[in-house]
C-alpha positions as CSV (number, residue, x, y, z in Angstrom):
1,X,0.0,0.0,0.0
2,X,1.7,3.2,-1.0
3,X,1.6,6.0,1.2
4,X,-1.2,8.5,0.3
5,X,-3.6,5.0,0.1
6,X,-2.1,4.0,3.9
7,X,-2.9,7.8,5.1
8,X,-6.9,7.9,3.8
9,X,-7.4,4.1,5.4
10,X,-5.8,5.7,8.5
11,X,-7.9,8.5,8.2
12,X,-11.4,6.3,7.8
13,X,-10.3,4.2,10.7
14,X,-9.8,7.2,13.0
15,X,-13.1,9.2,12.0
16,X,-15.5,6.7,11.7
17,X,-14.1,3.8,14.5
18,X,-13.2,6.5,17.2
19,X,-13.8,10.1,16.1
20,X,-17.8,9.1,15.4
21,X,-17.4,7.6,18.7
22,X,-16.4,10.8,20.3
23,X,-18.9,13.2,18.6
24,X,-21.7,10.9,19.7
25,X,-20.8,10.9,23.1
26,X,-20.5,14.9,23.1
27,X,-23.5,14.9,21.1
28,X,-25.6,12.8,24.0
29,X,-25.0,16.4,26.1
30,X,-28.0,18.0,24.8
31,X,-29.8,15.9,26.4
32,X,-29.3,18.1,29.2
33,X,-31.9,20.4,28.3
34,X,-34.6,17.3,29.7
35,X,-35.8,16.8,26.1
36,X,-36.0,13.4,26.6
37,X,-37.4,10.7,23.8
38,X,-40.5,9.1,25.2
39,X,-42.1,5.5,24.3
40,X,-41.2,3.3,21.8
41,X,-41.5,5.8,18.0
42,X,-39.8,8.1,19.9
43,X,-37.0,5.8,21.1
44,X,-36.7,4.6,17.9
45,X,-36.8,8.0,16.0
46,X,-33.7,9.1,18.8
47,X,-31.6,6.4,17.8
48,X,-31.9,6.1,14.0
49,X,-31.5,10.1,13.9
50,X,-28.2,10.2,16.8
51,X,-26.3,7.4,14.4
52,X,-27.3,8.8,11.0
53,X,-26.7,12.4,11.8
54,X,-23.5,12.2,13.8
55,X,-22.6,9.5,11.5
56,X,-23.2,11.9,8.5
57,X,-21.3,14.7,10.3
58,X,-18.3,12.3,10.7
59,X,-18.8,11.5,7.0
60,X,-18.3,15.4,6.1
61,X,-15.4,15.7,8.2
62,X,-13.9,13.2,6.6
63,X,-14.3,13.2,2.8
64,X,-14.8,16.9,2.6
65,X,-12.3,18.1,5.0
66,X,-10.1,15.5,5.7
67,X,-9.4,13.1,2.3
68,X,-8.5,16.5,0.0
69,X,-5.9,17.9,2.6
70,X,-4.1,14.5,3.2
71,X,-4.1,13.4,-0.6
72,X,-2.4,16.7,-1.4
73,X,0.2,16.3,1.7
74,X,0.5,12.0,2.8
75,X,2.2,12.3,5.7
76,X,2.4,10.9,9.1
77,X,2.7,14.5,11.0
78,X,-0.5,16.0,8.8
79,X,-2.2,12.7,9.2
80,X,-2.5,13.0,13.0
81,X,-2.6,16.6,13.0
82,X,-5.2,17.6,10.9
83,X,-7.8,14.5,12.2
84,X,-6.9,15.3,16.0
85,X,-7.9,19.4,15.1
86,X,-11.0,17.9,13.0
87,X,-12.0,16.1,15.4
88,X,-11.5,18.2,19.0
89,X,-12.6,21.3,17.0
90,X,-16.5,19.4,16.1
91,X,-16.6,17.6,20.0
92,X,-15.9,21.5,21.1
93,X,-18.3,23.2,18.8
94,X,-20.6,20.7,19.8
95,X,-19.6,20.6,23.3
96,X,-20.0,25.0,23.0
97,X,-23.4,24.4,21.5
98,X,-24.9,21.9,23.9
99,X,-24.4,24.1,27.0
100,X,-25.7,27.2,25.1
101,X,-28.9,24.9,24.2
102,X,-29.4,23.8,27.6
103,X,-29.5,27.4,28.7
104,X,-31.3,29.4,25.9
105,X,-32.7,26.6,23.9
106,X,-30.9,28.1,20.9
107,X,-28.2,26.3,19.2
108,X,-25.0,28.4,18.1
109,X,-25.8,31.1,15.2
110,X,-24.2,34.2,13.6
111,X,-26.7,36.2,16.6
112,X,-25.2,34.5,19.5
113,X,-21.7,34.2,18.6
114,X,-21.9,38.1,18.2
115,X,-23.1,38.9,21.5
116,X,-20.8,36.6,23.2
117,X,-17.6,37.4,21.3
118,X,-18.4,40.8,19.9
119,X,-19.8,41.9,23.1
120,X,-17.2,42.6,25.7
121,X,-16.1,40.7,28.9
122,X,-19.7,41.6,29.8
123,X,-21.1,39.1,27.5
124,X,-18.4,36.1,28.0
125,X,-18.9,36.7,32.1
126,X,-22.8,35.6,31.4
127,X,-21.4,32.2,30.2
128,X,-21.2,29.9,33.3
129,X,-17.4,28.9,34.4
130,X,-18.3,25.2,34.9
131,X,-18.7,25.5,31.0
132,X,-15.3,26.6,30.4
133,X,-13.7,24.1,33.1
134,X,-15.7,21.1,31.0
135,X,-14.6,22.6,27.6
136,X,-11.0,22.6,28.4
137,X,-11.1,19.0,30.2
138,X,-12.9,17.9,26.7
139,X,-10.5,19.0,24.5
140,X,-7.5,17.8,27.0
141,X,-9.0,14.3,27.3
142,X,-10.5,13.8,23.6
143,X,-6.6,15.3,22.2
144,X,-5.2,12.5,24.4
145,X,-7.3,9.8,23.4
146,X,-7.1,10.7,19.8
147,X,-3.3,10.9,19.6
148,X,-2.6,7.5,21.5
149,X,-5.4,5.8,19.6
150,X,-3.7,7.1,16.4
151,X,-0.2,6.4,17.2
152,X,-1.5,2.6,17.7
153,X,-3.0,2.2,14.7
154,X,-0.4,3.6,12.9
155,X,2.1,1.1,13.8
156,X,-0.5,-2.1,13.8
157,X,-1.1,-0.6,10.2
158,X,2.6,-0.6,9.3
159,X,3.0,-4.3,10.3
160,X,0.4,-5.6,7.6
161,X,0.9,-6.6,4.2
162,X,-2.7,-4.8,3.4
163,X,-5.4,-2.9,5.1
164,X,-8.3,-3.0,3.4
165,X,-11.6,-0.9,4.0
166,X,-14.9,-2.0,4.8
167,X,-18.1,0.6,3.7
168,X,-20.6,-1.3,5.9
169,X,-20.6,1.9,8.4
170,X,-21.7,4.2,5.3
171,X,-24.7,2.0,4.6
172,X,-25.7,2.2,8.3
173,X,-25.2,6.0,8.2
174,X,-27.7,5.6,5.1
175,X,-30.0,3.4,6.7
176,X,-30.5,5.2,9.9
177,X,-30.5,8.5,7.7
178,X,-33.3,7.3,5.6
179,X,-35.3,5.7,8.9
180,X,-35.4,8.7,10.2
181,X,-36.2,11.3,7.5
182,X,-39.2,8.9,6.5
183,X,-40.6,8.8,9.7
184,X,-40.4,12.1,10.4
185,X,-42.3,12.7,7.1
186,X,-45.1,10.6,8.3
187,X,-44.7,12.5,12.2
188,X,-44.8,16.0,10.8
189,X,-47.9,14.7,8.7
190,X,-49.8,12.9,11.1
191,X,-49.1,15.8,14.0
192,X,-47.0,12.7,15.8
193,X,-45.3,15.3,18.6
194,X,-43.3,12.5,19.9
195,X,-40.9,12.5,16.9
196,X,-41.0,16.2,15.7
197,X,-39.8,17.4,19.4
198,X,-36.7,15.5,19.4
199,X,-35.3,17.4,15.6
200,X,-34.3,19.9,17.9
201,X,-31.7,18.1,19.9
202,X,-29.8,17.7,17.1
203,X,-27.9,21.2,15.7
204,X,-27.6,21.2,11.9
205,X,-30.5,18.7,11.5
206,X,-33.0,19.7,8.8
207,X,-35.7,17.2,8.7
208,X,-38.2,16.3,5.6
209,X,-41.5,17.4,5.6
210,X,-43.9,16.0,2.8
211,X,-47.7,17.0,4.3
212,X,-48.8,17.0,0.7
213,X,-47.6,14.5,-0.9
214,X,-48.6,12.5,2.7
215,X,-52.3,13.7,1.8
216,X,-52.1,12.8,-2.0
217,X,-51.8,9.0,-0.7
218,X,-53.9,9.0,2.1
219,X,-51.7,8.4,4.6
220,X,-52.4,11.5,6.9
221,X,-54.5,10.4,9.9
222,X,-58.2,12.6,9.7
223,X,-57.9,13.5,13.6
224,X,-54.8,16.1,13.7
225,X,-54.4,15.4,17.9
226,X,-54.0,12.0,16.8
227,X,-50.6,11.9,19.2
228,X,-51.3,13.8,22.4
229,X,-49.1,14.1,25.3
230,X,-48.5,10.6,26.4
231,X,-46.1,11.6,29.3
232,X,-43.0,13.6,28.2
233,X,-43.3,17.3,29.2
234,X,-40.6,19.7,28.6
235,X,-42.8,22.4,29.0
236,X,-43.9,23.8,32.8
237,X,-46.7,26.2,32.1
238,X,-47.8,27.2,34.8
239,X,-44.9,26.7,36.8
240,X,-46.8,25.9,40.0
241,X,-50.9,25.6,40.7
242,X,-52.3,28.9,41.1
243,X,-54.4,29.8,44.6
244,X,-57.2,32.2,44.3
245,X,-59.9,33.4,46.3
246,X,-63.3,32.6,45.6
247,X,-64.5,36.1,44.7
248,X,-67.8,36.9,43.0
249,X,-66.9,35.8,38.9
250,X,-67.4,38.6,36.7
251,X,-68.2,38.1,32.7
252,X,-65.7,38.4,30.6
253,X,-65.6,39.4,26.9
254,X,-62.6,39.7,24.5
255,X,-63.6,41.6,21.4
256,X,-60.2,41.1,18.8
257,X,-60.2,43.0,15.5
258,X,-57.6,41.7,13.2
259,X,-54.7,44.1,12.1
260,X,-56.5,47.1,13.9
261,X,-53.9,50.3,14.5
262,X,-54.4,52.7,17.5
263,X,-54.6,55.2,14.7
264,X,-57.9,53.6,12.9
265,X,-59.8,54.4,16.0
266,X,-61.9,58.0,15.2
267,X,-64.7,59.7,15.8
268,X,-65.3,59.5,12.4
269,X,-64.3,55.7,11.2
270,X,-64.9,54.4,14.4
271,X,-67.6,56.1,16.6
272,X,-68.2,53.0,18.9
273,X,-64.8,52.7,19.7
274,X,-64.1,56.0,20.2
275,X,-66.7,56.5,22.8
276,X,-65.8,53.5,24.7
277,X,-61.9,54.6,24.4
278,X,-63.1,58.0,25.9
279,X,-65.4,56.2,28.7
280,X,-63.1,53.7,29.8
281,X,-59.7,52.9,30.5
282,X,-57.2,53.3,27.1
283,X,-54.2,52.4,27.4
284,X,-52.1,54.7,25.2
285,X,-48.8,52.6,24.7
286,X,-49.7,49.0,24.3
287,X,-48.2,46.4,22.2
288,X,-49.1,43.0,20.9
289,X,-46.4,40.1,21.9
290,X,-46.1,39.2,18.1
291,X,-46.3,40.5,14.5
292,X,-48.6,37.5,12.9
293,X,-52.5,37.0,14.1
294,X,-51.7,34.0,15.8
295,X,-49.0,34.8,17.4
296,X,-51.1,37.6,18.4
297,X,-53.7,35.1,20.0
298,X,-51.1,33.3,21.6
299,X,-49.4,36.0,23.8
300,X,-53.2,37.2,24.9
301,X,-54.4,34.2,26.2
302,X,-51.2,32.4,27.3
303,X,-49.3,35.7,28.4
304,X,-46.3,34.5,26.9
305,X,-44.3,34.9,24.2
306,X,-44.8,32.7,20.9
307,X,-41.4,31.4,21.6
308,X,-43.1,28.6,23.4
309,X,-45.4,27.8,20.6
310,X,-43.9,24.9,19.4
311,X,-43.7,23.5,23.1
312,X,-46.7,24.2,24.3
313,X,-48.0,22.3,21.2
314,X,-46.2,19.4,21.9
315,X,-47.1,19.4,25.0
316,X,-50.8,20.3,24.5
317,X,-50.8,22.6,27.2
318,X,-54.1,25.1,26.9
319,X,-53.6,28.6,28.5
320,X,-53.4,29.5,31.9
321,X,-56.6,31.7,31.1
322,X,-58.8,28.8,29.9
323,X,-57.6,26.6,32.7
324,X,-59.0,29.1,35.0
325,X,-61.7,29.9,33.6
326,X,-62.8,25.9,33.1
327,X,-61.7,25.5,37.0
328,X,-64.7,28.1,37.8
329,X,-66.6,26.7,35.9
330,X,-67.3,29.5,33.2
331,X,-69.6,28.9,30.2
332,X,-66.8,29.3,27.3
333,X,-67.8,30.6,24.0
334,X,-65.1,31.5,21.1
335,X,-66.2,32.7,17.7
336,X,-64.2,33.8,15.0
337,X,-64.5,35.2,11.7
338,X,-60.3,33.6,10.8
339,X,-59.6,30.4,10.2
340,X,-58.9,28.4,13.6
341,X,-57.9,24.9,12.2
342,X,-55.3,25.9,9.5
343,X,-53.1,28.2,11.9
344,X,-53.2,25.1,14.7
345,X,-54.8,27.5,16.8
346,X,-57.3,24.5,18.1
347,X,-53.8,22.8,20.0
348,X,-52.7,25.9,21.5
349,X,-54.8,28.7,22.5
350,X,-57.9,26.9,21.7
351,X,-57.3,23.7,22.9
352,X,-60.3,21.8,24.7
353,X,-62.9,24.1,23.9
354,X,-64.8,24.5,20.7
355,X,-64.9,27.6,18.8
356,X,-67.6,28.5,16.2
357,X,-65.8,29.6,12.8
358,X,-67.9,31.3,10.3
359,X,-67.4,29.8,7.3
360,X,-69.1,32.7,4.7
361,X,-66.5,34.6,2.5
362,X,-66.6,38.4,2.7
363,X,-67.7,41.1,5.5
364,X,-71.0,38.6,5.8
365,X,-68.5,36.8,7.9
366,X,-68.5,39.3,10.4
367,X,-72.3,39.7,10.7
368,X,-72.6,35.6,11.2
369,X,-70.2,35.7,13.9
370,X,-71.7,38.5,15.7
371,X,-75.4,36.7,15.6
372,X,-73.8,33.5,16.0
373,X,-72.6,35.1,19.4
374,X,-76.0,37.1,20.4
375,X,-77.5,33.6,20.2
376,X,-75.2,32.1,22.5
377,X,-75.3,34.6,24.9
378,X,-78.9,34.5,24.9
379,X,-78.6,30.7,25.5
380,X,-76.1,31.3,28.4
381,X,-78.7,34.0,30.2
382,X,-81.9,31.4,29.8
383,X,-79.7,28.5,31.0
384,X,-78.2,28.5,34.3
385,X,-78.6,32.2,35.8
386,X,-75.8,31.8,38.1
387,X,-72.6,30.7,36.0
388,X,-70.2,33.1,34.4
389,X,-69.5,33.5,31.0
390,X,-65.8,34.4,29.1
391,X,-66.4,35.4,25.7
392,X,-64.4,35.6,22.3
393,X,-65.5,37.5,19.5
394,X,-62.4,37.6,16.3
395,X,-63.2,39.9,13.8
396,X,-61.6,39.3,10.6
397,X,-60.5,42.8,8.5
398,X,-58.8,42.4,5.3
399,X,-58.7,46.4,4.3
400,X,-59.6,48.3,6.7
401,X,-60.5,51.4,4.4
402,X,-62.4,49.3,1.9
403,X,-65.8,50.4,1.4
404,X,-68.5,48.5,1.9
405,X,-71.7,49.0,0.7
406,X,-75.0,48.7,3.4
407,X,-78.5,50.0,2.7
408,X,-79.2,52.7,5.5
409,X,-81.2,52.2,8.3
410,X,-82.8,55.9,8.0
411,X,-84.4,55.5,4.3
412,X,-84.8,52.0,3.1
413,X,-83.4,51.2,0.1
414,X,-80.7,54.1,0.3
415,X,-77.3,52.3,-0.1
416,X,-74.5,53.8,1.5
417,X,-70.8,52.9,1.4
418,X,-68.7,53.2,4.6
419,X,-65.3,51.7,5.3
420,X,-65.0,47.9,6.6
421,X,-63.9,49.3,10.1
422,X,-66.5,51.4,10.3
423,X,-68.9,48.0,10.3
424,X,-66.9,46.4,12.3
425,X,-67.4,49.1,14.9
426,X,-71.4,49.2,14.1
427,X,-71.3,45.5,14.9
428,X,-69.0,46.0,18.0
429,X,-72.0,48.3,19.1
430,X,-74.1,45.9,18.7
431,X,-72.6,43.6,20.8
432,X,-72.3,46.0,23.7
433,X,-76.0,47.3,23.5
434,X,-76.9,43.6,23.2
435,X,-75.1,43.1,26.8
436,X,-77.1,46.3,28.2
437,X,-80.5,45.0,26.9
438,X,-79.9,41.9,28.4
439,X,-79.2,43.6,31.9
440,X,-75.6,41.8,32.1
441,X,-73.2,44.9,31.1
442,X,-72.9,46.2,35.0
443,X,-71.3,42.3,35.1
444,X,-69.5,42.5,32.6
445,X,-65.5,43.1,31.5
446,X,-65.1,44.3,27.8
447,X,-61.3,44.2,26.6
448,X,-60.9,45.8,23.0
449,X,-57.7,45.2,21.3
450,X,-55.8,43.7,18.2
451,X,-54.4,40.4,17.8
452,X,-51.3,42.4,15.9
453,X,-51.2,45.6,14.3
454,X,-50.0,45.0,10.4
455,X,-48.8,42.8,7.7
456,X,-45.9,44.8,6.5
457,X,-41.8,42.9,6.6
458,X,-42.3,39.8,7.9
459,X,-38.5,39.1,7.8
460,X,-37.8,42.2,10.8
461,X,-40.3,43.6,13.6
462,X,-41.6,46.9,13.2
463,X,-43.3,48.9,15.6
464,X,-46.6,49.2,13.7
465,X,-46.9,45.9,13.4
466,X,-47.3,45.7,17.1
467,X,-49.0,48.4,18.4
468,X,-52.3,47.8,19.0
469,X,-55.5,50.1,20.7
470,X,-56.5,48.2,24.0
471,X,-59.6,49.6,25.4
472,X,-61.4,48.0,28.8
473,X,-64.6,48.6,30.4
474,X,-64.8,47.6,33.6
475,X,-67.5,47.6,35.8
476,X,-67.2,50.3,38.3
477,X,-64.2,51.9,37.0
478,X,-64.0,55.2,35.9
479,X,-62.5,56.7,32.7
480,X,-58.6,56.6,33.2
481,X,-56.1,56.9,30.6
482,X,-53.0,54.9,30.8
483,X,-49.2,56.2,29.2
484,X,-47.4,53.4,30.8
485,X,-46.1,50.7,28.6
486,X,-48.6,47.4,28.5
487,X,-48.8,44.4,26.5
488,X,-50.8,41.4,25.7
489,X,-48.8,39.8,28.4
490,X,-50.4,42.3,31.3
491,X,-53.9,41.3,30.1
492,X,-53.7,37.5,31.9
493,X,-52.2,38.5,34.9
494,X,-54.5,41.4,35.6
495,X,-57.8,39.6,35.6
496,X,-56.1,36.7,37.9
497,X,-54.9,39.4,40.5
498,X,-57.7,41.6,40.0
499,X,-61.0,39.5,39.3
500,X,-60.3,36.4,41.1
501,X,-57.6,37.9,43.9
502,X,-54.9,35.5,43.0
503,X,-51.7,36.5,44.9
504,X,-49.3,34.0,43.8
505,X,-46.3,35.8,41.5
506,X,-47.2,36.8,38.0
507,X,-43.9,35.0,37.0
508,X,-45.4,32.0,38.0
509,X,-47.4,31.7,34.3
510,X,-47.0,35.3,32.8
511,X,-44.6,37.4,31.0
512,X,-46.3,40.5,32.1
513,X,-47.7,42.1,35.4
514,X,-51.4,43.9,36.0
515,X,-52.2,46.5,33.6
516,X,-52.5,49.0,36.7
517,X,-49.3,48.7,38.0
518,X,-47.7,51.9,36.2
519,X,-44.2,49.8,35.5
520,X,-42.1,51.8,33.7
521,X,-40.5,48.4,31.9
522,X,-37.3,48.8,29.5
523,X,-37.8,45.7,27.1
524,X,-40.3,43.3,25.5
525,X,-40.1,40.3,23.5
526,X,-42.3,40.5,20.4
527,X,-42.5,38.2,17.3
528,X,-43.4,34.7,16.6
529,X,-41.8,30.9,16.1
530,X,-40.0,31.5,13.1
531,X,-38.6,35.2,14.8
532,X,-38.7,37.0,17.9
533,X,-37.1,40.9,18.4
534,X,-36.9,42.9,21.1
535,X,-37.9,46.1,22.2
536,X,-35.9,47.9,23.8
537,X,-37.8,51.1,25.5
538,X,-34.5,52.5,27.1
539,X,-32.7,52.9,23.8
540,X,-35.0,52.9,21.8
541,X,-33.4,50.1,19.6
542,X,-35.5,47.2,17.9
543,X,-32.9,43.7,17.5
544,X,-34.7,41.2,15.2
545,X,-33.5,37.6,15.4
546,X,-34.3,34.9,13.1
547,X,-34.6,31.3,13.7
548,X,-31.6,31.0,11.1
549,X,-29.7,33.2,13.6
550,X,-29.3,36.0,10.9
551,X,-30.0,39.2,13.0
552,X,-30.3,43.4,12.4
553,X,-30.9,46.3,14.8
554,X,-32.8,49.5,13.9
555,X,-34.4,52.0,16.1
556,X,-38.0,52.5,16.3
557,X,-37.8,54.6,13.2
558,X,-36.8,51.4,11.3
559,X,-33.2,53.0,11.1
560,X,-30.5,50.7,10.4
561,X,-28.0,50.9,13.7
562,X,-24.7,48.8,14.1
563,X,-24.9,46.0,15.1
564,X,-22.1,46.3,18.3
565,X,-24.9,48.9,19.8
566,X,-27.1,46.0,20.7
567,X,-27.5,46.4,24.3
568,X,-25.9,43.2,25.5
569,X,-27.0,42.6,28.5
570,X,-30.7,43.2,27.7
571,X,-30.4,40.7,25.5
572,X,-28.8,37.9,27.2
573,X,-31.5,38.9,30.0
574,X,-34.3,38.6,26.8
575,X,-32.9,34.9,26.2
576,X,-32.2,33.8,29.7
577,X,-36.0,34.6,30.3
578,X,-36.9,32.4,26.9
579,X,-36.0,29.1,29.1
580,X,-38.2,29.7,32.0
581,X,-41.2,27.1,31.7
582,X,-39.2,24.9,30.1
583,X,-37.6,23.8,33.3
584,X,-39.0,22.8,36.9
């Protein structure tokens, strides 16, 4: 065997029968963040992705990194040299990226590497010594192992007249590659959470998704909770059982326009509104928790950010709200003029209750759901006289400022065009005079807001996609109006402290605090699952992050600001917070 052939089957023998070894066992670190398989599919799914992925990481290293250098230069020093640096640098990246998992849930991007390298001794003193002291005990140990490992096959190598090499660990990488990108195809189709929460344990994993091809051949189960939570939880929400005093239970109705701006609220467009903003308590500076309608949704009722979307899907954890509400035993009624099913909004925010979706096209839509909730209510008052109810009324507005023609109510057959949020607010009206005719507005709290602001970039977070009008009527209250920052997150916590005297911390299942407690807070996390940004109030600086890791900062005027002025240690305190229900 000449000498460049005896260097590449030294080379294979080292990566794949101890460096794949090696990466594995570094790799088995993320399972530190208590993402743990569960049952039998999920088992199996761990296993066939953990050998096929670190196998086909090994595979890169070698063939793409490895074979080109040492067939250009076979010799013994660059042989062991270059595999030992291969090697120790992937079982330190992944080493680096395991701890920063387990304590952000993030795996290593362009975002995070900034702020810890680009930031300052500020940002490295957030990472925890007893990660450094592990790192450095790695690399010691695996560099040792490595080089005495090499040095003996070297010389066994020398003493043989050949040394031929087997492929059989390729086709395993294959096998277990294929495994588990098919059944994750059929576990991203069929909704199966106990394969699709275990991707992220593994960095640089992109898994197949085929939902319509899965559909074209049948092969998509017709009951989309078809794989509930059978006993793995990764997701603590709340983080303890709530106690509240059994105080006199108030009605409560949410009344949601879709993509309404504090700005489309007028006497003119929006006389309703206007008066009740004027009447009530408005609360001047208040924000959604995300840019998208469900995301929207998601931060009102669970009062936290949609970071935790995925996991609280997986989980099939319903709000804190509902929970409460179902726990007083509240008649629940949810009616919406958007789609429910196709945005998964029935496992999250709607989960275990059943919300009537109008299915008519147009601003008829609108009109269905608001009768469709008069009837309800007046089913809820004949019933039982002495239950509660918690009401939901989604109003769907493509354009606001598109007219919309209606034949007066003055002189019949006179038709009159007026903008869609101007109906909108005729039906909102309605729905309060509806509550005074039926002598159950005095009981009654009437939140007004947005589920988001705007559909403008998608790919950043602006401000007016996220500032919303929030109006409430309370019983009893007088007109205040409120210049302290709020947010969907305050909304949760507020009725719990204030409605049913709960006194346990907000922290407890909440981002946010009461919506009278005049905080003067200097950041909020805003966004959805795909992106999150933060707001920061004190700067006045917007940081948009991607899932990709790609990230820019602007101020609130959507100017672009370098990237260095990032205020650090808002951030890290931003991401820290991101982990909170996902441990005990």
């Amino acid at each position: 065997m000449n000498r460049k052939a005896f260097a590449l089957s030294w080379g294979r023998k080292i990566f794949f029968g101890l460096g794949w070894v090696l990466i594995s066992m570094v790799g088995l670190s993320f399972l530190q963040s208590k993402i743990l398989p569960h049952g039998p599919m999920g088992w199996f799914f761990f296993l066939t992705s953990f050998i096929g992925h670190y196998g086909l990481i090994v595979s890169l290293l070698y063939f793409v990194f490895y074979y080109p250098i040492i067939w250009a230069l076979p010799n013994y020093y660059a042989s062991r040299m270059w595999s030992m640096l291969l090697i120790v640098a992937s079982c330190l990246l992944l080493g680096f990226d395991s701890i920063l998992f387990t304590q952000y849930r993030f795996h290593a991007n362009s975002f995070i590497l900034d702020l810890i390298f680009g930031g300052g001794s500020d940002s490295l003193k957030s990472f925890p010594t007893s990660g450094y002291i592990l790192l450095f005990v790695g690399i010691t140990t695996v560099s040792l192992i490595i080089w005495v490992r090499g040095e003996f096959l070297w010389r066994s190598m020398q003493g043989r007249f050949s040394n031929p090499v087997k492929n059989w660990y390729l086709v395993l990488i294959l096998i277990c590659l294929g495994i588990s990108h098919g059944m994750h195809i059929y576990g991203d189709a069929n909704y199966s959470r106990s394969i699709t929460r275990l991707t992220q344990l593994f960095p640089l994993y992109y898994p197949s998704t085929a939902k319509g091809l899965m559909s074209d051949y049948g092969m998509v189960a017709g009951n989309k909770a078809s794989d509930p939570n059978k006993g793995f939880t990764d997701f603590y929400y709340p983080s303890r059982e709530q106690t509240c005093k059994d105080l006199d239970n108030k009605n409560i109705l949410f009344i949601i326009v879709d993509k309404m701006k504090p700005e489309d609220i007028s006497q003119e467009t929006t006389p309703a509104i206007e008066h009740f903003k004027t009447h009530g308590v408005s609360y001047e500076n208040h924000y959604s928790g995300s840019n998208n309608s469900r995301g929207g949704l998601y931060s009102l009722f669970y009062s936290l950010p949609t970071t935790y979307w995925t996991a609280s899907r997986n989980n099939q954890a319903g709000p804190m709200l509902i929970q409460e509400l179902k726990k007083r035993q509240y008649d629940i009624g949810i009616f919406s003029s958007l789609p429910i099913k196709d945005s998964e909004l029935d496992k999250t925010v709607f989960l275990n209750v059943e919300p009537v979706v109008t299915d008519n096209t147009g601003y008829d839509k609108n009109i269905v759901t608001t009768e469709s909730w008069k009837k309800w209510v007046n089913a809820h008052i004949n019933g039982d006289p002495t239950k509660s109810f918690f009401g939901t009324i989604i109003y769907d507005v493509v354009d606001k400022n598109e007219t919309i023609s209606s034949t007066s109510a003055n002189e019949v057959g006179v038709v009159i065009e007026k903008p869609a949020i101007t109906q909108i607010d005729g039906l909102i009206k309605s729905v309060v005079d509806d509550l005074y005719r039926k002598d159950v507005l005095q009981d009654t709290i009437i939140i007004i807001t947005a589920n988001h602001a705007a559909d403008t970039n998608l790919n950043e977070i602006e401000i007016s996609q996220v500032k919303v009008p929030l109006i409430g009527i309370y019983p009893e209250k007088k007109k205040v109006t409120i210049d302290e920052m709020t947010s969907h997150y305050d909304v949760v916590p507020t009725l719990m402290s204030k409605v049913w005297n709960c006194k346990d911390s907000f922290k407890d299942y909440s981002y946010g605090s009461s919506l009278f407690s005049h905080e003067n807070k200097s950041w909020l996390i805003v966004g959805s699952d795909e992106m999150f940004g933060v707001l920061d109030f004190q700067r006045g600086l917007i940081t948009s992050i991607q899932s990709s890791g790609k990230y820019h900062v602007t101020d609130f005027s959507l100017n672009p600001v370098p990237k260095h002025k990032a205020r650090e240690s808002v951030v890290f305190e931003v991401l820290k917070s991101l982990t909170r229900f996902h441990h005990k």
